[in-house]
N, C-alpha and C positions, 0 to 999 in steps of 0.2 A: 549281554545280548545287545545289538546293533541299535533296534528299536528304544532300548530302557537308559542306552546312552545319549539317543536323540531325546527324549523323554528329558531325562534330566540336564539335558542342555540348554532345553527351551524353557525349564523353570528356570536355571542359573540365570537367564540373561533377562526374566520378569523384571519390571520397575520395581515391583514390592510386592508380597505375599495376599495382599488387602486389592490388589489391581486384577478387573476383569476385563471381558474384551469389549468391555461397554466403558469403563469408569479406572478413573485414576486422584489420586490426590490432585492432578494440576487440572482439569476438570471438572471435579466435583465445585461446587461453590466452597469459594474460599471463605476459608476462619477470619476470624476478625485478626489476630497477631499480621493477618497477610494484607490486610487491604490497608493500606499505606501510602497511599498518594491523596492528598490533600488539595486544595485547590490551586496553591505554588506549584504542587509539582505538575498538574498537568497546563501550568502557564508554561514553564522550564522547561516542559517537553515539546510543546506543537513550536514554542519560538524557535528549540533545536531543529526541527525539523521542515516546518513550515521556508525558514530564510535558509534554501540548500540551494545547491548547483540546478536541482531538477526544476526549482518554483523560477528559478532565476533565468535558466537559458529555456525552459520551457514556453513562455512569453512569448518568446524573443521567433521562436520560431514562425510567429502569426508576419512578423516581419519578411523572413524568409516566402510566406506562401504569397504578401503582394500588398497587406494591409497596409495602411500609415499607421503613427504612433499612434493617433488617437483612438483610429478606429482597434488598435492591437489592446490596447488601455480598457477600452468599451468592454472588450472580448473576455478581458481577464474579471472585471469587476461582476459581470454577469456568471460565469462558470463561479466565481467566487462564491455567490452567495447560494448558489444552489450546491457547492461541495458540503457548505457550512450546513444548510439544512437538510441534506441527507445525513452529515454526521451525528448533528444532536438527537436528529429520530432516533437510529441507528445507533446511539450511544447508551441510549436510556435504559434499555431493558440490562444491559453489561453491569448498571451501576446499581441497580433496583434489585437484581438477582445475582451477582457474583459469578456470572457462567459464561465462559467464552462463547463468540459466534458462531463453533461447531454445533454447540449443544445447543445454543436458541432453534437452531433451525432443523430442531428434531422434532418442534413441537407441528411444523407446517410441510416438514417432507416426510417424517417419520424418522425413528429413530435408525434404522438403518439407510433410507432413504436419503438422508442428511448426507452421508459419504459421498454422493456426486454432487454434491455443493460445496463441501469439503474439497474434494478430487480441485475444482479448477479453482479454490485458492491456492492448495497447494503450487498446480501449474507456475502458477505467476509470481507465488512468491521465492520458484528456483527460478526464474523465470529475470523477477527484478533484482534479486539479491546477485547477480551475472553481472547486471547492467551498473546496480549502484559500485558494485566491488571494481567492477572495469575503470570508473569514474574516481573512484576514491582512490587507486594504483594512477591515475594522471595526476590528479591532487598531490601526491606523495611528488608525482616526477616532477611539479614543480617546486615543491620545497627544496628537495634535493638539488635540483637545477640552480635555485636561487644561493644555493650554501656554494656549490661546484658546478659553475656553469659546463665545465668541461663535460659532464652529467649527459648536455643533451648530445654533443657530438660524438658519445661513445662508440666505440667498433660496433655493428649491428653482428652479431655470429649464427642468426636466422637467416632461413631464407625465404624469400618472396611469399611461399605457398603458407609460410606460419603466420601473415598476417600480423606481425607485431613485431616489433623491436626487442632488441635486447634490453634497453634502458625501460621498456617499460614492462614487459617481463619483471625485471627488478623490481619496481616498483610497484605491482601487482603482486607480488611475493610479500612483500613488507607490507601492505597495506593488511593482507590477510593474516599477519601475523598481530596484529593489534585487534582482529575480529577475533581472532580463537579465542583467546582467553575471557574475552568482553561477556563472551554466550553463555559462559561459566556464573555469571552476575544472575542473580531472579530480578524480574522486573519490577516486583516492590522495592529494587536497590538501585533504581537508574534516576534517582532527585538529583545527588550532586553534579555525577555527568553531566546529567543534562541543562543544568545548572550554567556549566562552565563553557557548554558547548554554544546557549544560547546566547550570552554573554558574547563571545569571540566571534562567532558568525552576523551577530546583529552590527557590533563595529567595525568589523571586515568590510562587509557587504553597504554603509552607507560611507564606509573613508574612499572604497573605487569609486562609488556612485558621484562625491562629492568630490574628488581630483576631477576625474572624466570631464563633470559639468565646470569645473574651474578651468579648465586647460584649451576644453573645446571654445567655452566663452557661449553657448548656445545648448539647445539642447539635440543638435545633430544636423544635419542633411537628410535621415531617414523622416523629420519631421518637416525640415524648412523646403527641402527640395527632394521630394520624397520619388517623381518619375525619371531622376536621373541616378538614382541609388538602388532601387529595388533588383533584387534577382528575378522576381517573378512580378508580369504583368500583369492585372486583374481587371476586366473590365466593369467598368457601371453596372452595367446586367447581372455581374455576375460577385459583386461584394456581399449582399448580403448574405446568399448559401453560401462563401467561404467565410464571412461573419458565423452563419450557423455551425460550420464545420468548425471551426477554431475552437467555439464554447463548446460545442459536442466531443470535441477530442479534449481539452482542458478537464472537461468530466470525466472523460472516460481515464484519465491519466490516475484519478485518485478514484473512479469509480472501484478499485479495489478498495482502498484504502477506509470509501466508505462502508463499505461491507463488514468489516471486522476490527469495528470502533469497540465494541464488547472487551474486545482482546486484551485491552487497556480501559476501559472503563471500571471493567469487573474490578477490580483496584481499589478505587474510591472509597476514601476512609469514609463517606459519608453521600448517599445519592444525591447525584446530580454536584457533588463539587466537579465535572469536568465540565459544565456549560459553560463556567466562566471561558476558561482557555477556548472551546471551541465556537463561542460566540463572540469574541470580543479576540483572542489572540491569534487562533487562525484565518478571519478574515484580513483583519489588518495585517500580517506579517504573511499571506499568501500575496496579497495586495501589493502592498511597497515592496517585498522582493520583485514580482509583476515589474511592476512600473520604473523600479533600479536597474537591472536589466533588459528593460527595453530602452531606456533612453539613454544607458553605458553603451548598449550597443551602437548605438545612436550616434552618439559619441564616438566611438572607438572606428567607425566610417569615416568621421571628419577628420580624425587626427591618423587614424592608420591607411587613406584610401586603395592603398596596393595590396591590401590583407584582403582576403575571403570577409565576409561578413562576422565581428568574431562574438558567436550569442552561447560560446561556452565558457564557462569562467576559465576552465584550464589554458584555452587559449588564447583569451584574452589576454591573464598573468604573462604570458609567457611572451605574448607581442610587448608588453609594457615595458619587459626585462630587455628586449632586445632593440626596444626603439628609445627607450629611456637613457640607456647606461648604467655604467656601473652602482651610481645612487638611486637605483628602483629597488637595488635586489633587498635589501631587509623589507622594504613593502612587499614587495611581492614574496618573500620569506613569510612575514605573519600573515598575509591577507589567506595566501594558501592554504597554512596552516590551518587558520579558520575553519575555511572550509572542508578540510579536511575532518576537521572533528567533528562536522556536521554532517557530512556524506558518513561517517562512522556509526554517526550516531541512527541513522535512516536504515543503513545498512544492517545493523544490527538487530534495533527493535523491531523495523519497521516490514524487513523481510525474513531475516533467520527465526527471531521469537515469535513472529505472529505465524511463520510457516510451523516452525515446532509446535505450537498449539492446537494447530491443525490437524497434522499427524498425530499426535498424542488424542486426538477424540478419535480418531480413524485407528490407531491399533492402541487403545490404550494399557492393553498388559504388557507389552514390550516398547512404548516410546514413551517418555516424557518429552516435559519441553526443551532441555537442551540434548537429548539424541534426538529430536525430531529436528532439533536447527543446525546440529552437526549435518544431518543427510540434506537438509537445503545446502548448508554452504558447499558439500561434496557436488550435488546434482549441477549446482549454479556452477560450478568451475567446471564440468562436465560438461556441459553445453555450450562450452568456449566462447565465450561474450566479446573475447577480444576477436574474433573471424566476422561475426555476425556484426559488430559495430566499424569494421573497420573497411568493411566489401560494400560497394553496392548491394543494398537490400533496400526492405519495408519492413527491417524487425519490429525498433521504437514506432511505427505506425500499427502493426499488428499487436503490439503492447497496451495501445491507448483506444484501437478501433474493434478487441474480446473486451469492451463495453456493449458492446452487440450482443453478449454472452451474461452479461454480469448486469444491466440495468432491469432484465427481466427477475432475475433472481433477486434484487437490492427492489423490484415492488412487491413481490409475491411475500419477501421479509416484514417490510414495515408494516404493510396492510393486514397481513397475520397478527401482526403484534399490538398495534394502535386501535385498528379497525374493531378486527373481529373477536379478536382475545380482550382488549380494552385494555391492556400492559397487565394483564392478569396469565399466571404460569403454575401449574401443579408438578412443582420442582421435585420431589421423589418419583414420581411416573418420568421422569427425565430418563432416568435410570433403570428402567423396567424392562430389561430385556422378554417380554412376552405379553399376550394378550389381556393381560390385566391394567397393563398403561394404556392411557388414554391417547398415546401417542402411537401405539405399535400400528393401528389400522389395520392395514393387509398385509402379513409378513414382514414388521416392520418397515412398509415403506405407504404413502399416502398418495395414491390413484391422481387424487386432483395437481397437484404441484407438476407432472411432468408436462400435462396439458396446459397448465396457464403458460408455462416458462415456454413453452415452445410458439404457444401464441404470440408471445411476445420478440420470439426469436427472430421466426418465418419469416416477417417483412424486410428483414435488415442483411438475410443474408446475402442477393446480389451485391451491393454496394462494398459490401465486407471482401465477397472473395475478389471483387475487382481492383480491394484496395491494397491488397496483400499479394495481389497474381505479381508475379517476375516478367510473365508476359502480361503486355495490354489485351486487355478482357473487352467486349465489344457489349456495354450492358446501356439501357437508356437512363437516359440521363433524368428522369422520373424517381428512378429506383436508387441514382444516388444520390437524389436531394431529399428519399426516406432517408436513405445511410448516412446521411448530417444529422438525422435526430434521431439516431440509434437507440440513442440511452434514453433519452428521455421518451420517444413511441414505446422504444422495451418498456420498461417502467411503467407508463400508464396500461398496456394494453395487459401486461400481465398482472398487473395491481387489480385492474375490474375485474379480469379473467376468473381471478382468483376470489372475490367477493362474490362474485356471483355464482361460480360452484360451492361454494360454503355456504351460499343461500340455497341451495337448491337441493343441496348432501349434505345437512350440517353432520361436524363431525363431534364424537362426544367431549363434554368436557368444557366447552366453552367457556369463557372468564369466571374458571373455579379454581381456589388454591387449595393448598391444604391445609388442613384443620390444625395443626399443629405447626409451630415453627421446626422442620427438625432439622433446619442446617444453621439455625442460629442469625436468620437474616437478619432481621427485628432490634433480638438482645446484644445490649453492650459487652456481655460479661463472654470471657474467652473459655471455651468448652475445648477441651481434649477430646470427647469423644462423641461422636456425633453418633446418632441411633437412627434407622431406616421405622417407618412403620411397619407391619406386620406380611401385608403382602410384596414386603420389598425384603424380608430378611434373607434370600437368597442372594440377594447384592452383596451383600454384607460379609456372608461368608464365601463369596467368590464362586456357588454355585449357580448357574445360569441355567432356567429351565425356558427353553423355546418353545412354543407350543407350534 
């Protein structure tokens, strides 16, 4: 019969026999055999990633909106230390509890509730994993270019309406052929990668920084004679709200990023071995890539003046290759290289497995985490990154300005967790699909979260859709010097929003764990089989009773 084929179709293609639509092995709090990253590895990982094309030309753009070096410098060192302290919040409960940021934030939307918190990382991370994949298919066209110049003057066999070249078409092809198989890795196995990655991007990125400042003899015209350089004018009156917007967009660029520090924390052979890397390695290494790229660019003004502004590494290589001569190209060979393996490596962990992780809390009887990062890498090429970055748009400003979206959701998190819970979690009620978890509330979902988050929303939306409109939006200019502190009004206004309906409605349960260890958080010794308490053993055997 039709139905009993559908039926068994939909078991064949389960994760595992043991998977509901709440819970899966990847998940669940990981066993001890899994948590494997040490405090090198998450040094080896945020240098991979922290010194990338994104931290590097990202900067570089405060340049572009009118700033001088210094004041671009200011910009960066400020967003800096507020990415840093949202991460370590935001990391802690990952490393305390082993549960990815799907599942923390079941305990403050509900368990089903959680899925639109889920929904828009997923967004963003088909969303970035487009953007980085676009970026790392440049990265590749300059390696290739530097092997076979002839590379860049290839026949173009497109045309106009496809937005993109043939060479780099290519080169977006190959670049994706080094992600497939990489997804295939679990992220308890990404130390040596990252390893080798941070290594290569770290001497890539100060050997430009340290020609550029040799060659130039200064550190630019963007800093010595900054009103006859600028593409954009800025006046006195009006520095400091694009000071404000610079650090407001700078956050909101990794305001995902802070969100789903769990993702990778949950790891930690040992709590809190990630504070090291994110207190001491992602500052500095978001910092001096900052400051290498703003003042390479800086550089790359005085020495290229007929060039566009070049505050992208791709392009930059690529001017050096052709103003240099034939003895640039092994530099511009390995520099690319570099970074190439560091766009890989962002590309990777940072949108496919942190997107798969997501998916995988949202259907977890049919995704794990690499069919949740295969359907990113699918959706990301689906949404043609190469049209959207290559037209006139405001994608990368619609990317960094759904902090409008995400700083309300990154207070109503921490203050849940810090605040109100005191970093205390009744980890089997995680999993309770029904009115016996302390988490289900009302139909699985939690009344108060949609109201703090939108609190927080509300004020930020003018700003937002003016900054995104294709057409000029006629909004007052009130409403977008709210929209420069997007993230941060979001953030506070849904942080109290949120404290004070939890004072007012407590909800049950409050900083209680459970009586027993029974995922083995505590003990050292490796358990095969982990055991649900009593009102959880319909978990266990994949029967779900909803009430």
């Amino acid at each position: 019969m039709p139905s009993a084929s559908i039926t068994h179709a939909f078991i064949y293609v389960q994760v595992s026999t043991t998977a509901t639509p709440y819970q899966n092995d990847d998940i669940l709090p990981l066993p001890m055999p899994r948590r494997t990253w040490t405090k090198r590895t998450f040094i080896y990982f945020w240098l991979s990633i922290s010194i990338s094309l994104g931290a590097w030309s990202g900067a570089s753009t405060s340049l572009a909106a009118g700033l001088t070096v210094g004041q671009a410098i200011a910009v960066c060192a400020i967003s800096n230390v507020v990415i840093v302290l949202g991460m370590v919040a935001s990391g802690q409960a990952g490393s305390t509890w082993h549960i990815p940021f799907a599942v923390i934030n079941r305990t403050c939307w509900g368990i089903r509730g959680s899925w639109f918190v889920v929904t828009n990382r997923v967004i963003l991370s088909c969303c970035w994993f487009g953007v980085d994949a676009w970026y790392g298919g440049q990265m590749v066209k300059v390696v290739i270019g530097a092997i076979w110049p002839s590379f860049y003057g290839m026949e173009n066999t497109f045309s106009e309406k496809a937005a993109m070249k043939t060479n780099s078409f290519i080169s977006f092809v190959v670049f994706l052929g080094f992600v497939v198989p990489l997804i295939l890795v679990r992220p308890e196995r990404y130390r040596l990668p990252c390893l080798i990655a941070s290594m290569l991007v770290t001497i890539a990125a100060f050997a430009v920084f340290i020609w550029a400042l040799v060659k130039q003899g200064n550190v630019g015209p963007l800093w010595n004679k900054p009103d006859d350089s600028f593409d954009v004018e800025v006046s006195k009156s009006d520095i400091s709200w694009t000071m404000m917007w610079m650090t407001t967009r700078g956050v909101g660029t990794w305001a995902s990023g802070i969100l789903y520090q769990s993702d990778f924390t949950r790891y930690a052979k040992r709590p809190n071995d990630q504070i090291w890397g994110q207190i001491f390695v992602v500052p500095l290494s978001f910092f001096f890539a900052n400051i290498l790229g703003i003042i390479t660019t800086s550089c790359a003004r005085g020495l290229y003046p007929d060039e566009p502004l070049l505050w992208k590494v791709s392009d930059l290589l690529h001017a050096i290759q052709v103003h240099e001569g034939r003895g640039a190209r092994p530099a511009v060979f390995f520099a690319g290289l570099a970074f190439f393996l560091s766009l890989l490596s962002s590309t990777v962990a940072a949108s496919a497995i942190v997107g798969g992780i997501d998916l995988s809390a949202m259907l977890p009887r049919y995704i794990d985490i690499r069919r949740g990062a295969y359907i990113i890498l699918i959706v990301g090429i689906a949404i043609q990154p190469w049209k959207i970055l290559n037209t006139p748009n405001n994608f990368i400003d619609a990317l960094s300005g759904y902090a409008v979206f995400l700083g309300p959701l990154t207070g109503i998190m921490l203050t849940e967790y810090h605040v109100l819970r005191r970093q205390r979690i009744k980890l089997s009620h995680l999993f309770i699909p029904n009115s016996m978890s302390d988490y289900w509330f009302w139909r699985g979902i939690n009344w108060r979260a949609p109201i703090a988050w939108l609190l927080g929303v509300f004020p930020n939306l003018p700003g937002f859709a003016a900054s995104i409109s294709a057409k000029p939006l006629k909004v007052n200019m009130t409403w977008m010097h709210v929209f420069y502190m997007s993230w941060f009004l979001g953030f506070l206004i849904s942080g109290m929003a949120w404290i004070i309906l939890n004072l007012l409605w407590p909800p049950p349960g409050q900083q209680e764990v459970d009586e027993e260890d029974i995922f083995d958080i505590y003990s050292d010794k490796d358990e095969e089989k982990r055991e649900f308490p009593e009102d959880a053993q319909a978990i266990d055997k994949g029967e779900i009773v909803i009430s």
